[in-house]
N, C-alpha and C positions, 0 to 999 in steps of 0.2 A: 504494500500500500504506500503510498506519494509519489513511489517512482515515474517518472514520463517514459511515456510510449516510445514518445521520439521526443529528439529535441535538434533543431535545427540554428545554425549563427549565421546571419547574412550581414556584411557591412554597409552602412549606411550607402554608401556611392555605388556601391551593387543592387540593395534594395532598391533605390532611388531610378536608377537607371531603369531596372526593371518593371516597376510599376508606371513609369513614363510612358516606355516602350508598349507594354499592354493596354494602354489609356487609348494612344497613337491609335494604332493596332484597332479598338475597338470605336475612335471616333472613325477612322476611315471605312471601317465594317458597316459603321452605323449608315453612313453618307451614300454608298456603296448600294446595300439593301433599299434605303432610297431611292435613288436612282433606277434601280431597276423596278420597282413598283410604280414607277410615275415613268418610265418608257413601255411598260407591257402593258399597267390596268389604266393608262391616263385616269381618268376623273374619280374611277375609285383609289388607284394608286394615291393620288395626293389626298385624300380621304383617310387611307391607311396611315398615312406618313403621317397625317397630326395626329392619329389616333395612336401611331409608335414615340410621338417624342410625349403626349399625355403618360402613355404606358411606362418609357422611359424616367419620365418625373417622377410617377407614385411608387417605382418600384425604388430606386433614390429617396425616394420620403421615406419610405418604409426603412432602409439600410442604417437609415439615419435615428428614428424612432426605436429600432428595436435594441439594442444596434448593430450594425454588422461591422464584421473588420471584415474588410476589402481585402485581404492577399491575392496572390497572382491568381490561385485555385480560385477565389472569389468571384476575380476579374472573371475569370472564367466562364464558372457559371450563368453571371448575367449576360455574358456577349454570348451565349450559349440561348438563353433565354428568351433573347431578341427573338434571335433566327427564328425559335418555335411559335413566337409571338406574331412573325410574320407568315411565317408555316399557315398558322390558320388563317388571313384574313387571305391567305393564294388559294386553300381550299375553297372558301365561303368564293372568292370571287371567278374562280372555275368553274363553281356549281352555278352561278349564277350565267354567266357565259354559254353556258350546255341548256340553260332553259330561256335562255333570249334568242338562241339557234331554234329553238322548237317555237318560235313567234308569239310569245309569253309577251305581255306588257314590261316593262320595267319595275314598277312595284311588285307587281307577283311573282320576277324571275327572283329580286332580292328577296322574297321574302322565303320562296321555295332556295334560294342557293342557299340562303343560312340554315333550313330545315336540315339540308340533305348535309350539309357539309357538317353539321353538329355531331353524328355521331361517329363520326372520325376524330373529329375534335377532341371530344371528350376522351375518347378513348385513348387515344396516344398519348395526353397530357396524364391523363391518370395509370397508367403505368410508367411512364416516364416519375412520377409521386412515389410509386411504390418505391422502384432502385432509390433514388431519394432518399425515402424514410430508413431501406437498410443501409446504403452511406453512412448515413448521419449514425445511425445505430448500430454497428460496424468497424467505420473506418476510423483512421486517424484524425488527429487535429486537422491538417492540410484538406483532407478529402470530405470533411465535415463542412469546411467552410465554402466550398465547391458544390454540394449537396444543398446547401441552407440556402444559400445564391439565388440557385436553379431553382429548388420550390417554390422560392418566394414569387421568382418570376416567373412559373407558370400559371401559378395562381391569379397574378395580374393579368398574366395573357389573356387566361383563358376572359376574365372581366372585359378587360379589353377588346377582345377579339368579341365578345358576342353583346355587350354592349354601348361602350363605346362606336366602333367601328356599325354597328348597326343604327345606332343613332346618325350618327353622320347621315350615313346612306339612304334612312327615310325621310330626312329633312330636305338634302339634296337630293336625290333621284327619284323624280314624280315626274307626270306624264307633261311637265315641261321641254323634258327631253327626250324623249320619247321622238323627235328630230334629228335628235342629234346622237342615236346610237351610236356613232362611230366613237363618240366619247369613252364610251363605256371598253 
């Protein structure tokens, strides 16, 4: 009993650099994931994109609130996060795509793409939960804080992904556009 598992020394100009380096790393990732939702879904893509920098915010509030230490495993996790974060709102807006090809109005394809793309949704984030909780219950300190990251920010996603990003979309996409599918 007191013994550590592990114990690891990094020096400050090493740690420093590396936490930099993975910031870098995940503003470019972030920028990146944007870009390419606002060249394939145009008008939902920029939709998604405030609904990922919202997403990005609360999961940052939360880091802050609970609290979390950020190590590189951290970092990790959350840029790890993103991706799944944006994982769903490719589903939601593929399903939506496959019923606006079937000559679906706009509000009905949105409203059928989130139906159909939900339970993929759900599912993969929640085993994604489970490795998670044995992580956390399991692994080391380093792997723990990688695990903690990742839950935190699937739990957001998944908020995010089905209500956020669905608000957007019923606000903005109504038979205004319904012209302008090409937006979509």
């Amino acid at each position: 009993i007191g013994n550590p598992i592990s114990q690891q020394t990094v020096g400050p100009t090493l740690g420093s650099v590396s936490l930099e380096k993975s910031l870098t790393a995940g503003v470019y990732g972030f920028l990146a994931v944007v870009l390419f939702m606002l060249l394939v879904y145009r008008l939902p893509g920029v939709l998604a994109s405030v609904a990922l920098i919202i997403y990005a915010a609360i999961v940052l509030a939360l880091f802050k609130l609970i609290p979390v230490t950020l190590s590189l495993a951290g970092i990790g996790g959350f840029i790890l996060s993103i991706g799944m974060a944006v994982d769903a709102n490719i589903l939601i807006f593929a399903r939506t795509k496959e019923e606006i090809k079937q000559g679906k109005g706009l509000s009905l394809a949105t409203e059928e793409g989130f139906k159909r793309a939900w339970p993929s949704i759900r599912d993969s984030n929640f085993n994604s939960l489970i490795v998670c909780a044995i992580l956390f219950i399991f692994a080391t300190s380093f792997v723990k804080g990688f695990a903690l990251t990742l839950a935190i920010g699937i739990l957001v996603s998944m908020f995010s992904a089905i209500f956020v990003t669905r608000v957007f979309l019923t606000i903005f996409i109504g038979p205004k556009l319904e012209k302008f599918k090409w937006l979509l």
